[in-house]
N, C-alpha and C positions, 0 to 999 in steps of 0.2 A: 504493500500500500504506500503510494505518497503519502508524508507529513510532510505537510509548510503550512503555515499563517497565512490567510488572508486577508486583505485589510480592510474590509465589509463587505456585508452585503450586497452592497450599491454597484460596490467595485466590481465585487465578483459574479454583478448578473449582467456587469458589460461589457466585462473582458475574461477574465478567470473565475473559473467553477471552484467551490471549495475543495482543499485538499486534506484538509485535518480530521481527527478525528469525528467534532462533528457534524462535518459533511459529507462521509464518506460511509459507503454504502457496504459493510464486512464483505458482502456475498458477489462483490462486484470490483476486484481486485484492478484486471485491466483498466476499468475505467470508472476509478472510486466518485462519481458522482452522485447524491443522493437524488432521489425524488423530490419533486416541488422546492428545492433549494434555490430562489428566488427567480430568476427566470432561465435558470442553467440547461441546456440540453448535452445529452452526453455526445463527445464528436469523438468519433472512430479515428485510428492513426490513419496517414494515407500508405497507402498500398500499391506499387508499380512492379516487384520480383527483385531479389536478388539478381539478377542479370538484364536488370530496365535498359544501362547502364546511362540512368538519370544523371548521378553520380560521378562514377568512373568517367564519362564521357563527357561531363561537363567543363566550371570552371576546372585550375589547378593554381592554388593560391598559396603562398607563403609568406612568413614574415620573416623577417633579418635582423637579430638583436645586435645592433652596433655597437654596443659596450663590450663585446666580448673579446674586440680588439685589445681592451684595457684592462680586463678584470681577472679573464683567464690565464692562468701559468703554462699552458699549451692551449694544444686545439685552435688556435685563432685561427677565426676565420676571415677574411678583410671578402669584400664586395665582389673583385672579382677572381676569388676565388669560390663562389658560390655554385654550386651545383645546381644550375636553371632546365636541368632536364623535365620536357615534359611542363613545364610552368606556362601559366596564361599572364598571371599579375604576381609581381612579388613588392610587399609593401619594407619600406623601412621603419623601425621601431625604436627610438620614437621622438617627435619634435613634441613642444611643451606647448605653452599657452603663457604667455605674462600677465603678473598680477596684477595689474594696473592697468595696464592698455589692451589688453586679454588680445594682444596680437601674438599670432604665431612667433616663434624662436626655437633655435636651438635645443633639444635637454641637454647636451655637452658640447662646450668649444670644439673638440675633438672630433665632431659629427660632421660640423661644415665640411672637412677636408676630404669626406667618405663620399658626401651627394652626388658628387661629378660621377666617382667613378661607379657608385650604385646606376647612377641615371645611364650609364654604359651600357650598361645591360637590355636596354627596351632594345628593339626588334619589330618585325610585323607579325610578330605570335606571342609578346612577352612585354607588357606595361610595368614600370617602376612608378609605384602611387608611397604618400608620405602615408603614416600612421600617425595620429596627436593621440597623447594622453598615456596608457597605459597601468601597469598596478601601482608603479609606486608613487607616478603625479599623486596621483589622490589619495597615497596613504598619509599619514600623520606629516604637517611639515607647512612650510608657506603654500603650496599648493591644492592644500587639502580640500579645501572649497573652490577653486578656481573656474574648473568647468561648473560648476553648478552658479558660478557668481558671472560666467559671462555668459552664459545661456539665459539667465533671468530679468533680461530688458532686451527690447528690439535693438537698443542701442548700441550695447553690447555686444550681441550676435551680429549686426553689423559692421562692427571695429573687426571682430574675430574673421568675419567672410571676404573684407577685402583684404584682409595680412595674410588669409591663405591663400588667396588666387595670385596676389604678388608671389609669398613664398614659389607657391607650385612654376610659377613664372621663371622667377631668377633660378631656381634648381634644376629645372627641366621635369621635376613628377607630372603626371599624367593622372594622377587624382588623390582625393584625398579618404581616408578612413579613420573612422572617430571610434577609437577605444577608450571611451568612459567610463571607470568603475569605479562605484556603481550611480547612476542616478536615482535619488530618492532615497538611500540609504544610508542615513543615520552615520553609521561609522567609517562609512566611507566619503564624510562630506556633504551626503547628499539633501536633499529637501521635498516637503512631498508635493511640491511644483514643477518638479523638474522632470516627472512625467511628460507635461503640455508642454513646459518648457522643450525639451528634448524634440519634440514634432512641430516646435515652429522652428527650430535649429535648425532641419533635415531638411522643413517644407522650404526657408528663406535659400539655406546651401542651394540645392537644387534650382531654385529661380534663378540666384545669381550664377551659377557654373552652366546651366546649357545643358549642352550634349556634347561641351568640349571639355570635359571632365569627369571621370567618375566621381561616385561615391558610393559608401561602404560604412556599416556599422557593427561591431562588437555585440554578440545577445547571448548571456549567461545560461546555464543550462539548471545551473541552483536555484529554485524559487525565490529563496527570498531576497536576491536581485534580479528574478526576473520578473518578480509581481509590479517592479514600479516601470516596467516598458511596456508601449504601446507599441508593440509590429504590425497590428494593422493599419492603424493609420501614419505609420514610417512606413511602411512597406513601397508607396506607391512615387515616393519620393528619393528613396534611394537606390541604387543597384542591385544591394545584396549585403544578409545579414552573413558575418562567420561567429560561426557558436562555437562555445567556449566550452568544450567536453571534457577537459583536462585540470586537475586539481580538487577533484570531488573529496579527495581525503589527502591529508597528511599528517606529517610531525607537529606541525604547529596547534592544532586541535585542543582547547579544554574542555570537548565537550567526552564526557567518560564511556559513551556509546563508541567515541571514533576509538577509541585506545586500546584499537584490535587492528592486526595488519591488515590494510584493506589498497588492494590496487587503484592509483587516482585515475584510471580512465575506461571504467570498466562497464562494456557495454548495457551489461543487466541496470545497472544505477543512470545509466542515462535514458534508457529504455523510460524508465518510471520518470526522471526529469521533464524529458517531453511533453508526457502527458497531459503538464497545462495551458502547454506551448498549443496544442491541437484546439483550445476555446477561441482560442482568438483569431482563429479562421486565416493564419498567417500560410500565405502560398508557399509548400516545400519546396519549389524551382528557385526560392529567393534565398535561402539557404545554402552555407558551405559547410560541410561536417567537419568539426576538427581532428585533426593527428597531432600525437604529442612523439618529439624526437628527444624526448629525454625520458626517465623512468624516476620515482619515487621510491625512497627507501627508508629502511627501518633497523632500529638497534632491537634484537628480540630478548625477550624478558627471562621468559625460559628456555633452556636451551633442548627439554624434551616435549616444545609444541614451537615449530619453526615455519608453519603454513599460514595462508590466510583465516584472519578470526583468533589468531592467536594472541597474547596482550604484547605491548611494544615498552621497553621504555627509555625510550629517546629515540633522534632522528640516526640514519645511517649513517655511516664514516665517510670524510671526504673523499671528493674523486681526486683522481691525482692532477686534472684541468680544471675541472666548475671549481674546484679547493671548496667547494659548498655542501656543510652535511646536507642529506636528507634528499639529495639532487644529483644522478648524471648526467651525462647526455650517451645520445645512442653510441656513437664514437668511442667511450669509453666505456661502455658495456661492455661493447661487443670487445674491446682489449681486454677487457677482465675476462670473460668468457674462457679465449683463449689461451691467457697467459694462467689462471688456474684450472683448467681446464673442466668447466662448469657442465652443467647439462640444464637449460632450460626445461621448466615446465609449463607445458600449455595449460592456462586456463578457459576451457573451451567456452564457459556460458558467458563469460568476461569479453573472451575476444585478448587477452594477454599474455605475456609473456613470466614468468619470475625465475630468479635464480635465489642460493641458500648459500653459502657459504661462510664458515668463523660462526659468530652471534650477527650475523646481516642477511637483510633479507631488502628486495629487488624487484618492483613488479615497473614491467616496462612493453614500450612495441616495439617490433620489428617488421621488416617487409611480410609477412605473414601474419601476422594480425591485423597488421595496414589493412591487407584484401580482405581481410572476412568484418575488418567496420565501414569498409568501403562498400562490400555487397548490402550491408547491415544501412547502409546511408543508401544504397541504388533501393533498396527495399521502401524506404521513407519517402521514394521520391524526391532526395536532396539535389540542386542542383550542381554542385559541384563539392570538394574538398577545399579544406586549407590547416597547411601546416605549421606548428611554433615549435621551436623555430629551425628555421632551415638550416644555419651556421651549426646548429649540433646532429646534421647528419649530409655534411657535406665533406668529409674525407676529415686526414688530417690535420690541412691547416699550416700554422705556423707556430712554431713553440718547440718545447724538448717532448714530442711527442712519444710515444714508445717506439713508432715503426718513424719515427724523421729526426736527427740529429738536431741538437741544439745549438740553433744558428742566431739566436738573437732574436728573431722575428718577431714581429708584432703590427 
């Protein structure tokens, strides 16, 4: 059964069905909506085949985490070394928003010098579009409210629309994509304006960009950031939503339910996420499913229950690139793999991957789980994929990698 909160009645007869306890119907698990729950009808997932290839055939989107030039002790990946196989759009991640004149900028001086050669990459089969915003704009910090404080006046949002059309101008991007997390949400900055606010953002975007610009929005797969969006009435003003399927669980968790190992991208948990995604009558063609190229991990409590659902206590051990507990990327799996010579296990009903070894534990994708959440997306009728991020599954890199000598690079 879904659990989320919804945030009335009102709300929930004209956009989202309830999902809590009690609005949910025990004997009706697929599609926990009760009877006469205010003007709710239950709406069926959409249905094309695993082999539609809705999906598979569609867009092919990725993002590009540009810090990684700076952060990671290998694996760097610079622009053009990017692995563009197969790619329709690949976005860069990510430019800011100023507090004050809420015009587009930089996140890092360091970023400027990447744009050129990211914008290198476009083609006649492959657009370079910017990304603004992202997790940590609007984690705790001078930013924390920003996108919620220049979405909140026409005035505003029009400082913001002309400093992105200049930016995408002087850089060369080819459109823009708004990763806002989350609006409306309390601890993430948000306000419970920033709903309508958000749809006259997308509706004004769109007016002013044309058809000589994309655009793109970020849509949570979590309820309780994804009860303060409106994708139906964004839907018709933008491109295309890319959902966020990745980070359903981790180390960071004080909730005492999560402090069991559980895979952050596991199809059965998005399965149910959806679910109140389909109220809002949001067209699945407008949709990109996410892959995640990195895997979550976990420090295991006892060392005789090392599976999923067993208790955690603490995040996994640094990779020897992300140097980040709790996080690899696929690159440095797949070296661990081999250099202990691991044996993954398929988690079929998930769609994932895990490995076990020491007191660590591993749940991540690979090109084989890729395809069965990608049939799993052609099934939903999604219109395309997109991946986060692509620098942790584009080779080696630059750095003292294990299979590239240590040459200084970065």
């Amino acid at each position: 059964m879904v659990t989320a909160n919804v945030r009335s009645a009102s709300a929930a007869a004209t956009m989202y069905c309830g999902t809590d306890e009690t609005a949910c119907d025990a004997n009706n698990e697929e599609h926990p909506c009760q009877k006469d729950f205010g003007q709710c009808e239950v709406h069926l997932p959409p249905s094309c085949g695993k082999t539609s290839g809705s999906a598979s055939g569609g867009r092919k989107i990725a993002y590009y985490a540009s810090w990684n030039t700076r952060t990671r002790k290998c694996n760097r990946i610079k622009p053009s070394q990017i692995d563009t196989t197969g790619l329709t759009h690949l976005n860069f991640g990510y430019a800011g928003i100023d507090t004050k004149s809420f015009e587009v900028v930089p996140t890092d001086p360091g970023d400027v010098a990447l744009y050129d050669e990211f914008c290198k990459l476009k083609s006649k089969s492959l657009q370079t579009w910017i990304s603004i915003g992202g997790w940590n704009f609007s984690s705790d910090g001078s930013t924390h409210t920003t996108f919620s404080d220049m979405a909140n006046s026409k005035d505003n949002r029009a400082a913001f629309i002309k400093s992105a059309i200049s930016f995408m101008e002087m850089h060369g991007f080819q459109g823009i994509d708004l990763d806002w997390q989350y609006p409306g949400a309390p601890v993430r900055g948000g306000k419970s304006e920033d709903t309508e606010n958000f749809v006259s953002l997308v509706k004004e975007l769109r007016e002013a960009l044309g058809n000589h610009y994309g655009l793109s929005s970020g849509l949570p797969t979590t309820f309780p950031y994804l009860q303060f969006f409106d994708p139906k009435a964004m839907q018709e003003h933008i491109d295309w939503f890319n959902l966020q399927t990745y980070d359903l669980h981790g180390p960071w968790t004080t909730n005492p339910d999560d402090l069991k190992i559980l895979p952050h991208t596991s199809n059965v948990e998005i399965k149910k996420g959806l679910v109140p995604l389909w109220w809002t009558l949001i067209d699945p063609k407008k949709i990109n499913f996410g892959l995640a190229y990195y895997g979550r991990g976990y420090t295991i409590k006892d060392s005789s229950c090392a599976t999923t659902d067993c208790p955690w206590k603490d995040a996994s051990k640094p990779g020897q690139c992300t140097d980040t507990s709790g996080v690899m990327g696929l690159h440095e799996i797949q070296n661990l793999i081999k250099s202990k010579g691991l044996e993954p296990q398929l988690l079929q009903d998930a769609a994932v991957k895990a490995i076990q070894w020491d007191d660590q534990w591993m749940g991540y994708d690979d090109l084989e789980t890729f395809s069965m959440k990608i049939d799993f997306a052609n099934d939903l009728c999604f219109g395309g994929t997109v991946t986060w991020p692509i620098d942790m599954g584009s080779g080696a890199g630059s750095g003292d990698t294990p299979d590239t000598p240590d040459t200084g690079g970065g």
